[in-house]
NUDO-934316 format. One record per residue (C-alpha): z, x, y; residue number from 1. Coordinates in Angstrom, 2 decimals. Layout:
! residues N
rec zz=Z; xx=X; yy=Y; num=NUM
...
***
This chain:
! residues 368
rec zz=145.67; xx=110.29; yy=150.14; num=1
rec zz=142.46; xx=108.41; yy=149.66; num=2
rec zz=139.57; xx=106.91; yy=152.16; num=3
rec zz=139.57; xx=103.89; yy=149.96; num=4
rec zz=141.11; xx=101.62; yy=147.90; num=5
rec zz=138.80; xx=99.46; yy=146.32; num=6
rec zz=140.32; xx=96.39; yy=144.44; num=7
rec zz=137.49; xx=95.00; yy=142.05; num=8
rec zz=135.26; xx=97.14; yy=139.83; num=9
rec zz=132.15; xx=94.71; yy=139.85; num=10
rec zz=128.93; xx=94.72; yy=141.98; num=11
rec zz=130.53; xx=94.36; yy=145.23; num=12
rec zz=132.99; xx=97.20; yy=144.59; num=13
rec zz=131.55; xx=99.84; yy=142.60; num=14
rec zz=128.29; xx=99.39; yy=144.86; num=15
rec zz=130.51; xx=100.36; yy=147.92; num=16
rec zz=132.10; xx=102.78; yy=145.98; num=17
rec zz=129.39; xx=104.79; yy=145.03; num=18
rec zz=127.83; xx=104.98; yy=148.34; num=19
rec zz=131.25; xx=105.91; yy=150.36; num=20
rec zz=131.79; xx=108.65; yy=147.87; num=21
rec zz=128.30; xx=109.43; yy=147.48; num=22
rec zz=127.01; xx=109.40; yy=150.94; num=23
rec zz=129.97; xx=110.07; yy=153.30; num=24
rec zz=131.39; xx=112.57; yy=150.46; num=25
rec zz=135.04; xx=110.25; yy=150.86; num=26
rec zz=137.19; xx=110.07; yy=148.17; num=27
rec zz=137.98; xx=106.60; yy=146.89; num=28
rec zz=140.18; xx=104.73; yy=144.12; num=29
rec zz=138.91; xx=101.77; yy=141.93; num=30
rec zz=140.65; xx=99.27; yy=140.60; num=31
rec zz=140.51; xx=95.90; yy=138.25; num=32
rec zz=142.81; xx=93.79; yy=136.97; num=33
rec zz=141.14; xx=93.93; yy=133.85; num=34
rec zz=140.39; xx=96.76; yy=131.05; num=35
rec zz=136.89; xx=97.58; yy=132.14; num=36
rec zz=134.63; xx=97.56; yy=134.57; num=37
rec zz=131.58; xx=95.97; yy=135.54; num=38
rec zz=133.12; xx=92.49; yy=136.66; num=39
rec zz=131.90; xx=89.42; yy=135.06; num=40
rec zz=128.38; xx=91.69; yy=134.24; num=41
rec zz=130.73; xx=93.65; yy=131.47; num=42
rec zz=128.64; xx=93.69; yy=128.23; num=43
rec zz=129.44; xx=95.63; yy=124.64; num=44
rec zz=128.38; xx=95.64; yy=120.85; num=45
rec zz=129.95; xx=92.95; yy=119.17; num=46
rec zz=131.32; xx=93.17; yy=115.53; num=47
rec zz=127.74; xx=93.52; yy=114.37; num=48
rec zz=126.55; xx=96.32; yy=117.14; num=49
rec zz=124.45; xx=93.50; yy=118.55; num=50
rec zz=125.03; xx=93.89; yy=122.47; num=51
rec zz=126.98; xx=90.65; yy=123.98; num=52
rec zz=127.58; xx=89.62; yy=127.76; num=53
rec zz=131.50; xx=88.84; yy=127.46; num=54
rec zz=131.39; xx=86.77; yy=130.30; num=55
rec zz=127.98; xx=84.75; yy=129.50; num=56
rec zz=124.44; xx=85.46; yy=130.71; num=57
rec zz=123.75; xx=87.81; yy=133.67; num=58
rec zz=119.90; xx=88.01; yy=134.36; num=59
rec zz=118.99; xx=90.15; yy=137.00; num=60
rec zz=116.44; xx=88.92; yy=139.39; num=61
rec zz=115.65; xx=89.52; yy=143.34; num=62
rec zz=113.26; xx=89.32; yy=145.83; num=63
rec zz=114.73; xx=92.51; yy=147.12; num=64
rec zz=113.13; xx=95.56; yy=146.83; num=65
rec zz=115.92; xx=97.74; yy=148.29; num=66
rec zz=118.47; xx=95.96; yy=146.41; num=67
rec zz=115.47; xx=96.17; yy=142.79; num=68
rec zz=115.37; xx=100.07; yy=144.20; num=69
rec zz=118.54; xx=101.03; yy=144.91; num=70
rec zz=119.88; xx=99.93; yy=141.25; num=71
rec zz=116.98; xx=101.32; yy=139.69; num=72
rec zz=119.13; xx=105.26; yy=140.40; num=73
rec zz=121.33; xx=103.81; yy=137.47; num=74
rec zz=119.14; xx=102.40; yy=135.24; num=75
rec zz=116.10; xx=102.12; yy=133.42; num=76
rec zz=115.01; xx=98.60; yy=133.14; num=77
rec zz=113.25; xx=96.48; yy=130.22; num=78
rec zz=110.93; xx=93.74; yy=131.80; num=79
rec zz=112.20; xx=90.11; yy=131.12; num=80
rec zz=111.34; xx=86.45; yy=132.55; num=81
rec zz=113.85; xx=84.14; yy=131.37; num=82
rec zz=112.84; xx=80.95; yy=130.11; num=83
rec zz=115.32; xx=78.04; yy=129.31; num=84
rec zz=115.26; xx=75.00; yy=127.19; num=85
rec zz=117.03; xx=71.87; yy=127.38; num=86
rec zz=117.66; xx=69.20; yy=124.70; num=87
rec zz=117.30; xx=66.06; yy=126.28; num=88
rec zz=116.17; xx=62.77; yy=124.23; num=89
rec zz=116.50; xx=64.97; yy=121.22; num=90
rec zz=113.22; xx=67.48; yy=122.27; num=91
rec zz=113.83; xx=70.87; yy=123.09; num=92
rec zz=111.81; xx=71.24; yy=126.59; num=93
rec zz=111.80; xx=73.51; yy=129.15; num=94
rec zz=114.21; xx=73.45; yy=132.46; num=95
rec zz=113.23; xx=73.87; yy=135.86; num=96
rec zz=111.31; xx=70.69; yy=135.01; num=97
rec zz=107.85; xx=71.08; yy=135.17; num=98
rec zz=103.90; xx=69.63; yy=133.53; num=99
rec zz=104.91; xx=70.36; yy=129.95; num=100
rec zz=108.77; xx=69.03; yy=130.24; num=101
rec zz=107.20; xx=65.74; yy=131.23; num=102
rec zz=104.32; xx=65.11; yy=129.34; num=103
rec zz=106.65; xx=66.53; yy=125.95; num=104
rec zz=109.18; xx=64.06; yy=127.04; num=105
rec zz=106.89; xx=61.07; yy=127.95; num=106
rec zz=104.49; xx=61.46; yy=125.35; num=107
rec zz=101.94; xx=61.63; yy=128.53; num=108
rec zz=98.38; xx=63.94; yy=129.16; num=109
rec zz=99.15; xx=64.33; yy=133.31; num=110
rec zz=97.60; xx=67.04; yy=135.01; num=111
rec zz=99.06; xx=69.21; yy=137.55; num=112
rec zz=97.33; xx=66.46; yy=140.29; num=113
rec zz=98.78; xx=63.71; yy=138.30; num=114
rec zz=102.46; xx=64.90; yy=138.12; num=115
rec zz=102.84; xx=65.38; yy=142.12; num=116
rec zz=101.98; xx=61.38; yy=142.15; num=117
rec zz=103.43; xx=60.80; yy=139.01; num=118
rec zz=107.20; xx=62.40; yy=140.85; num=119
rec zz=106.20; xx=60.16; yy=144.14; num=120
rec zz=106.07; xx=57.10; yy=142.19; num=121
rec zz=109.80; xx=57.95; yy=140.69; num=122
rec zz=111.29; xx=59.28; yy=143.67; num=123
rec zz=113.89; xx=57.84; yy=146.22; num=124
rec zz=113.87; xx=58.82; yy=149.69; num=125
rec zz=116.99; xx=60.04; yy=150.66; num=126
rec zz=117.48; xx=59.62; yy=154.79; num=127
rec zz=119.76; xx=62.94; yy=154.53; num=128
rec zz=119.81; xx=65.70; yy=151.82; num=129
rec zz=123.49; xx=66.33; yy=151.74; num=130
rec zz=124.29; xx=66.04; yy=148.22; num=131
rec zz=122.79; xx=67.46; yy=144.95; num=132
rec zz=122.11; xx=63.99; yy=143.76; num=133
rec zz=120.14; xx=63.48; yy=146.55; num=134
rec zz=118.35; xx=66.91; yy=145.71; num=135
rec zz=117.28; xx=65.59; yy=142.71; num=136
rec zz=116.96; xx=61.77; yy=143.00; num=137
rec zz=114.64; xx=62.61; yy=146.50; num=138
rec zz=112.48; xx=64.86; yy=144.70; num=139
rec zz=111.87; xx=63.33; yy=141.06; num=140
rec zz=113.70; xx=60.22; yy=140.84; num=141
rec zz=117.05; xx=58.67; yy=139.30; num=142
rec zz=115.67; xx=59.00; yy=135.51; num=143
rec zz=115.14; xx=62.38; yy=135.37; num=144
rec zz=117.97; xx=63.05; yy=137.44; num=145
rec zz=120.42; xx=60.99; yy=134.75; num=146
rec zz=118.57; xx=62.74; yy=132.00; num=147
rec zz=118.70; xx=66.47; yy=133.18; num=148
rec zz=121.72; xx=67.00; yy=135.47; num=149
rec zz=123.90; xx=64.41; yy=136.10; num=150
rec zz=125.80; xx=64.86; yy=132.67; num=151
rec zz=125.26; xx=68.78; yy=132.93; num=152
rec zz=126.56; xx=69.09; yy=136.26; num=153
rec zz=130.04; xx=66.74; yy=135.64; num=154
rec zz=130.42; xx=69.03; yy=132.58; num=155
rec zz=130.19; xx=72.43; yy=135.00; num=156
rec zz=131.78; xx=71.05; yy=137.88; num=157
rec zz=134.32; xx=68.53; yy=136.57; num=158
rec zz=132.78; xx=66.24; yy=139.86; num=159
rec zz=129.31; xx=63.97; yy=139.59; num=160
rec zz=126.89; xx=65.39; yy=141.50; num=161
rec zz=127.19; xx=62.94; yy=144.46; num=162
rec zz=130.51; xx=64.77; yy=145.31; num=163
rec zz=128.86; xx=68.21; yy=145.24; num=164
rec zz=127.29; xx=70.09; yy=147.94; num=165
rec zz=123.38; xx=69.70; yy=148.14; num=166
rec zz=123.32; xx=73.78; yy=147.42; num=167
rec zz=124.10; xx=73.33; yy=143.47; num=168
rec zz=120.93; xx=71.41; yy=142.33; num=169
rec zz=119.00; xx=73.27; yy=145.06; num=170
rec zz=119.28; xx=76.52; yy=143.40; num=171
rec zz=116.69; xx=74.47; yy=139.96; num=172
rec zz=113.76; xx=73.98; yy=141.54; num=173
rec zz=111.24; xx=71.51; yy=140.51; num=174
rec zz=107.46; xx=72.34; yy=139.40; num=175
rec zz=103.79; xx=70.83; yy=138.80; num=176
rec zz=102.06; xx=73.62; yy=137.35; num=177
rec zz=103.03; xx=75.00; yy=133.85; num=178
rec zz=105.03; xx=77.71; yy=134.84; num=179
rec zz=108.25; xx=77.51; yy=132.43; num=180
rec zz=110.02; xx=80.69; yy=134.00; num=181
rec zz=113.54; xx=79.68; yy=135.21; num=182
rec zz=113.22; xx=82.45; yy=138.17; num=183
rec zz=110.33; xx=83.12; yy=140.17; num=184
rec zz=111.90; xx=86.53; yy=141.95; num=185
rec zz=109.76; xx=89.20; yy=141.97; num=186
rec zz=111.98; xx=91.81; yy=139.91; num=187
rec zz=112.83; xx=90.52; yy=136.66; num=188
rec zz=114.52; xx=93.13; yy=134.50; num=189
rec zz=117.33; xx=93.38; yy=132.49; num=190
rec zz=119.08; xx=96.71; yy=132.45; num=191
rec zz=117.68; xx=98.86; yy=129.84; num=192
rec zz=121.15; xx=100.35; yy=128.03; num=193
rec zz=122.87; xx=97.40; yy=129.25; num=194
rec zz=125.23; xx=96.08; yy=132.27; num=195
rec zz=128.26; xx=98.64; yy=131.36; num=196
rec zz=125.99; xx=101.39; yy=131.13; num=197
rec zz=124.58; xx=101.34; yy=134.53; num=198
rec zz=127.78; xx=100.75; yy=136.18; num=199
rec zz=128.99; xx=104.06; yy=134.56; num=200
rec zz=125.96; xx=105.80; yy=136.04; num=201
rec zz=126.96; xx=104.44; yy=139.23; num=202
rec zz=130.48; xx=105.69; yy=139.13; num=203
rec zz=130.43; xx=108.81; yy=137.46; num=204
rec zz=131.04; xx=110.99; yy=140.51; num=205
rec zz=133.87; xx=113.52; yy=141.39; num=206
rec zz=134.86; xx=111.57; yy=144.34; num=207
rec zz=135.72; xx=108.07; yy=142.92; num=208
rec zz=138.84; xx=107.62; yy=140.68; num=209
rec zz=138.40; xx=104.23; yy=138.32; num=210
rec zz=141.73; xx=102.88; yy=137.42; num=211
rec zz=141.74; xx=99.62; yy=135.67; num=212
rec zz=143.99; xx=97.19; yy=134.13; num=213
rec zz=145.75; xx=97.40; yy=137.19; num=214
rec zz=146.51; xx=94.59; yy=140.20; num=215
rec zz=146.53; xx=95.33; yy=143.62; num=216
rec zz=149.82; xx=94.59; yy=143.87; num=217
rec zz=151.08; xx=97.38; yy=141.61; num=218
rec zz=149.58; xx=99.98; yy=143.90; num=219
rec zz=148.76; xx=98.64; yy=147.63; num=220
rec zz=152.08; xx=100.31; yy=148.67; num=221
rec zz=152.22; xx=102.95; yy=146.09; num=222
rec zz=148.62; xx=104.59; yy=146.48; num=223
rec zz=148.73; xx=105.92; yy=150.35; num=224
rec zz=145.14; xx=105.17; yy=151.44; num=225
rec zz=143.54; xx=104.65; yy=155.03; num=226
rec zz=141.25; xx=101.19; yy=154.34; num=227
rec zz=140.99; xx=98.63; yy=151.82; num=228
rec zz=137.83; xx=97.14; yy=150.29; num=229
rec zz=139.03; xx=93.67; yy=148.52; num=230
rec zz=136.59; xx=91.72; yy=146.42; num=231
rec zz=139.03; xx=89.53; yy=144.79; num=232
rec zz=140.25; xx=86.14; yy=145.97; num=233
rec zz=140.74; xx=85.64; yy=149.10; num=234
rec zz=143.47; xx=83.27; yy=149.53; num=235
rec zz=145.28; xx=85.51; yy=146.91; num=236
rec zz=145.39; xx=88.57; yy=149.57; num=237
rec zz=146.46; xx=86.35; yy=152.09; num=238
rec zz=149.29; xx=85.05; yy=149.57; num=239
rec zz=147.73; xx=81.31; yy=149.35; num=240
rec zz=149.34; xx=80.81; yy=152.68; num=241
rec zz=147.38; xx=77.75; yy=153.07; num=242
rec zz=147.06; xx=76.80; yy=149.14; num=243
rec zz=144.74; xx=77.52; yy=146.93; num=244
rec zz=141.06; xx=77.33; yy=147.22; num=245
rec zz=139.42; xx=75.96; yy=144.06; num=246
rec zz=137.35; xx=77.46; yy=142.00; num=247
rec zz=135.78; xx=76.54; yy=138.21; num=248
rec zz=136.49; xx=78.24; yy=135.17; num=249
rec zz=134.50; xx=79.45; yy=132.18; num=250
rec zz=135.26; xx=79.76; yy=128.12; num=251
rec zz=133.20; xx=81.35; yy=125.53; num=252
rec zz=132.88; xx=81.11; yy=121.62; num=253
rec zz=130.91; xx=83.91; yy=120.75; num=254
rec zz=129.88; xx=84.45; yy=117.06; num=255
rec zz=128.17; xx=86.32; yy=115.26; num=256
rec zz=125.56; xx=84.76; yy=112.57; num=257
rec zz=124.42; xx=85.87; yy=109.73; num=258
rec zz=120.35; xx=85.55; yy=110.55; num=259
rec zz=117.90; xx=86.94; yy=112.50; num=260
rec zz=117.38; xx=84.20; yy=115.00; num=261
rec zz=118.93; xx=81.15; yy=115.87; num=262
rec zz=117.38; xx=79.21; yy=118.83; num=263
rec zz=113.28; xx=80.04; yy=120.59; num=264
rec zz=114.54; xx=81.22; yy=123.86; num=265
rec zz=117.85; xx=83.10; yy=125.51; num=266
rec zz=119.01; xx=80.02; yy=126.62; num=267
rec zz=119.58; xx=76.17; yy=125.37; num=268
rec zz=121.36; xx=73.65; yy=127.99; num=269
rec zz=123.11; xx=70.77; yy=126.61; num=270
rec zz=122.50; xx=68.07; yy=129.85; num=271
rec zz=123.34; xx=64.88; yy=127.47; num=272
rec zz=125.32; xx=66.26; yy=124.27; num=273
rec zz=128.05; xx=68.54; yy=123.08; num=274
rec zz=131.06; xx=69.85; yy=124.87; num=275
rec zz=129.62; xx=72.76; yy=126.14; num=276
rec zz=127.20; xx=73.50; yy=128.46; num=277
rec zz=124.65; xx=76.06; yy=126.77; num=278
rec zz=124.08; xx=78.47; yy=124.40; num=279
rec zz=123.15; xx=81.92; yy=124.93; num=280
rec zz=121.24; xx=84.07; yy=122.55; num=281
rec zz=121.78; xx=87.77; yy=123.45; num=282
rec zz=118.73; xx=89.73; yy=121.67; num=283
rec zz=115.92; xx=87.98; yy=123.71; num=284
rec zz=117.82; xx=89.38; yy=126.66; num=285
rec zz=117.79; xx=92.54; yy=125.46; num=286
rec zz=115.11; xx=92.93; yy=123.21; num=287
rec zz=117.49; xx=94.14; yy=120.62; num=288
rec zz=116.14; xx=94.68; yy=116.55; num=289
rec zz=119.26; xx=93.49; yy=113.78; num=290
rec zz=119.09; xx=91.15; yy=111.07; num=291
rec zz=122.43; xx=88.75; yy=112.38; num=292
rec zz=122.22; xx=87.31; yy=115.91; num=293
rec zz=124.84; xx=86.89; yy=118.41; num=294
rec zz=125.58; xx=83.35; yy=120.37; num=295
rec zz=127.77; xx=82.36; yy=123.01; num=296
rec zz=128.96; xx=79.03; yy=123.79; num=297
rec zz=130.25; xx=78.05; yy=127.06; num=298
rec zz=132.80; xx=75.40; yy=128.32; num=299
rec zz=133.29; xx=75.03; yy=131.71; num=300
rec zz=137.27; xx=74.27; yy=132.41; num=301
rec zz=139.43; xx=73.72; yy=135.30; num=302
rec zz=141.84; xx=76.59; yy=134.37; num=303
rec zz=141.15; xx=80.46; yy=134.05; num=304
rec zz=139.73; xx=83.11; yy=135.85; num=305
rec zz=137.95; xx=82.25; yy=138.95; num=306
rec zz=134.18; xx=81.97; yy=138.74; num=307
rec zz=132.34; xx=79.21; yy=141.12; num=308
rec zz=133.69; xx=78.47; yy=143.99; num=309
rec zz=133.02; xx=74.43; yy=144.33; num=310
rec zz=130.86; xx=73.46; yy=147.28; num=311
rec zz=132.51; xx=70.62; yy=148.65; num=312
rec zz=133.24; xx=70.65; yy=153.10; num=313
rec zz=136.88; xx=69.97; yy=152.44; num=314
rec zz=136.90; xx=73.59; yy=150.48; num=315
rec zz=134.68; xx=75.12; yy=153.55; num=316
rec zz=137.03; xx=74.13; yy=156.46; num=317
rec zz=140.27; xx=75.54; yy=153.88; num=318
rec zz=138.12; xx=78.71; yy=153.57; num=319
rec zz=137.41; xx=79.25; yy=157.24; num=320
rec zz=140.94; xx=79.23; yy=157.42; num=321
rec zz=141.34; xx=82.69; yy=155.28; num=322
rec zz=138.13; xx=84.14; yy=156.79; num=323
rec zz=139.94; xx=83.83; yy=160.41; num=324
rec zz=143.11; xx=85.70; yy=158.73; num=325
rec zz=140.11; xx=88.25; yy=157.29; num=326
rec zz=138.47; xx=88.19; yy=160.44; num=327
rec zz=141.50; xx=89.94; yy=162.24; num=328
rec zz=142.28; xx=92.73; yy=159.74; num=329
rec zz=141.04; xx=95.46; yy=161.25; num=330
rec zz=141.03; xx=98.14; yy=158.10; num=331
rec zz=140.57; xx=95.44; yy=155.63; num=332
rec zz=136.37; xx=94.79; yy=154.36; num=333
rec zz=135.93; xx=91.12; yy=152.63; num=334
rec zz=133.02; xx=91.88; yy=150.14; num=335
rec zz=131.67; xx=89.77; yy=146.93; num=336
rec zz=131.73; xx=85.71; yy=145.82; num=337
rec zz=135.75; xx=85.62; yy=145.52; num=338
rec zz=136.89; xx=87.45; yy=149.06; num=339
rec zz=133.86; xx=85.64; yy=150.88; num=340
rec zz=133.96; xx=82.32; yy=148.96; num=341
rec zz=130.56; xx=81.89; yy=148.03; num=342
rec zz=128.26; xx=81.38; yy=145.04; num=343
rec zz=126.22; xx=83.86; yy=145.10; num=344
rec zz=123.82; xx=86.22; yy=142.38; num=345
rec zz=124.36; xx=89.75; yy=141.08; num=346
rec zz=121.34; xx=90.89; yy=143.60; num=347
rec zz=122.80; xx=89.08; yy=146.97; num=348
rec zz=126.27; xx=90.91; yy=145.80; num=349
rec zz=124.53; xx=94.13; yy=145.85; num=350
rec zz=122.87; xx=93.51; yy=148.97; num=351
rec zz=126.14; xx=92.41; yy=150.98; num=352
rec zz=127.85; xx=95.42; yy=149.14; num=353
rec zz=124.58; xx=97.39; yy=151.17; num=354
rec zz=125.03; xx=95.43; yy=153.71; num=355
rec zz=128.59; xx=96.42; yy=154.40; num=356
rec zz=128.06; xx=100.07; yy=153.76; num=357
rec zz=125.38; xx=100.00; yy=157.32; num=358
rec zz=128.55; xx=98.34; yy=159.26; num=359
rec zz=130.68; xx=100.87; yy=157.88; num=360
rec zz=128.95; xx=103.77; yy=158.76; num=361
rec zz=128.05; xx=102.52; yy=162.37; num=362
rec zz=132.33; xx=101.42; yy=162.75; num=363
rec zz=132.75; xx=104.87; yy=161.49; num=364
rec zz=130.73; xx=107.44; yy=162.33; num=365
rec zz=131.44; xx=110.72; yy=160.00; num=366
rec zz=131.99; xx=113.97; yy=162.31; num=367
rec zz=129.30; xx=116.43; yy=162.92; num=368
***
């Protein structure tokens, strides 16, 4: 018999796991549909030894020092600010758009002063912010908007940014000064052995049993246990009684090349050109020494595993639906993006993961 069955091995799950086995010394059993663990944070050598993310990029940032602390028992870290380029108009320049993306692109000499009047001029006043063209086009204008997210976003969303919810284009802002970071969080690290590594650390204890490529299905009947922690989709516990809530998909072409370097930065978005979206460079994430380099080119898709939940009210009202069914389970815990149908970052996942474990251990007080 086990406390817990835990279906999802990524940051909502083994976070929870760890501190139920940990801290109220219960014994618990891991799964994932998949061969490993780690969630869409899973990274490994590729052919070359060069360490890959297998899902695409996963920079760690947060404002969050319990969240920065609480990871830092599994890890070591290696300081990193990512920085991200985009070609547009043929010029490699640098996304959130700030002083040097504009005066590269316009051939201009603005100061910081300058550029606030010089966005004023271009931008459109928007009555209500509701979409994330009106993000954009209210802040900077319709040019800029055409040239840096209108084609990225139809490519990641498979919808023009007038059909999205005003959260997608909220999350890049825009800047005056020269600051070409793409976060500004306080804690910017990237693990220092890696994404796999630290979620080892965090599981290796005698109290957790990690099973993986195996469903839920396979073992909610067979596996006695007294409560559930799901992290996977939530319409897919509930059996899609309502349909299915829709989510975007990701592939990847990674390869391996044989030179040192390939692009300047991590990152290279593709707002106007080219099928895919960006192209990720893994050894300035990691800091990594080898003479071949390792890419990864991603294609957003409409089929595959689920990875953003699309922000659109019609979605919202279906998902309030399953979150009343969740609502009334009464040994059941909805943690993580899929079970709670939102787009959020590795840190907010650890901190609802935290989050829960408080509500759990004031529902469930252990015995003297």
């Amino acid at each position: 018999m086990y406390d817990w069955l835990i279906v999802g091995a990524g940051y909502a799950g083994s976070t929870l796991a760890e501190r139920l086995a940990s801290q109220r010394g219960e014994r618990v059993l891991l799964i994932d549909r998949r061969d490993h663990i780690g969630g869409n944070a899973y990274d490994h050598p590729d052919e070359a030894g060069i360490l890959i993310h297998k899902y695409g990029p996963h920079i760690f940032h947060t404002n969050s020092e319990r969240i920065f602390q609480h990871l830092s028992q599994f890890t070591e870290w290696r300081p990193y600010e990512h920085r991200v380029l985009a070609k547009v108009d043929g010029k490699l320049v640098p996304i959130p758009i700030n002083l040097d993306t504009v005066n590269t692109l316009y051939g201009l000499d603005l100061t910081s002063e300058e550029l606030v009047e010089w966005f004023a001029q271009r931008a459109e006043p928007v009555e209500e912010v509701r979409t994330s063209e009106d993000v954009v086009i209210s802040a900077v204008g319709r040019e800029l908007y055409e040239k840096f997210f209108r084609g990225y976003t139809r490519k990641q969303w498979g919808l023009d940014p007038s059909e999205l919810d005003k959260s997608v284009t909220a999350r890049v802002p825009t800047r005056t000064n020269r600051d070409d970071r793409y976060f500004g969080d306080t804690f910017q690290a990237m693990p220092k052995d890696g994404y796999t590594r630290m979620f080892e650390r965090m599981l290796d204890h005698p109290n957790i049993e990690i099973r993986t490529g195996t469903e839920y299905a396979d073992v909610k009947d067979a596996v006695p246990h007294r409560r559930l922690i799901f992290t996977g989709p939530i319409d897919d516990y509930f059996g899609f009684r309502f349909g299915k809530l829709p989510y975007r998909s990701l592939k990847f072409r990674h390869e391996t090349l044989d030179q040192e370097w390939l692009q300047p930065v991590a990152v290279v978005n593709y707002p106007q050109t080219e099928d895919y979206t960006r192209v990720t460079e893994y050894k300035h994430l990691t800091g990594q020494e080898h003479p071949k380099t390792a890419v990864t080119y991603e294609y957003p898709s409409a089929e595959g595993d689920p990875y953003y939940p699309i922000p659109r009210p019609e979605n919202a009202e279906l998902f309030k639906k399953y979150e009343a069914l969740a609502d009334a389970q009464d040994e059941v815990w909805f943690v993580g993006r899929l079970a709670t149908y939102r787009y959020y970052n590795m840190d907010q996942i650890v901190g609802q993961a935290l989050a829960t474990f408080d509500r759990i251990q004031e529902r469930l007080p252990l015995a003297a």
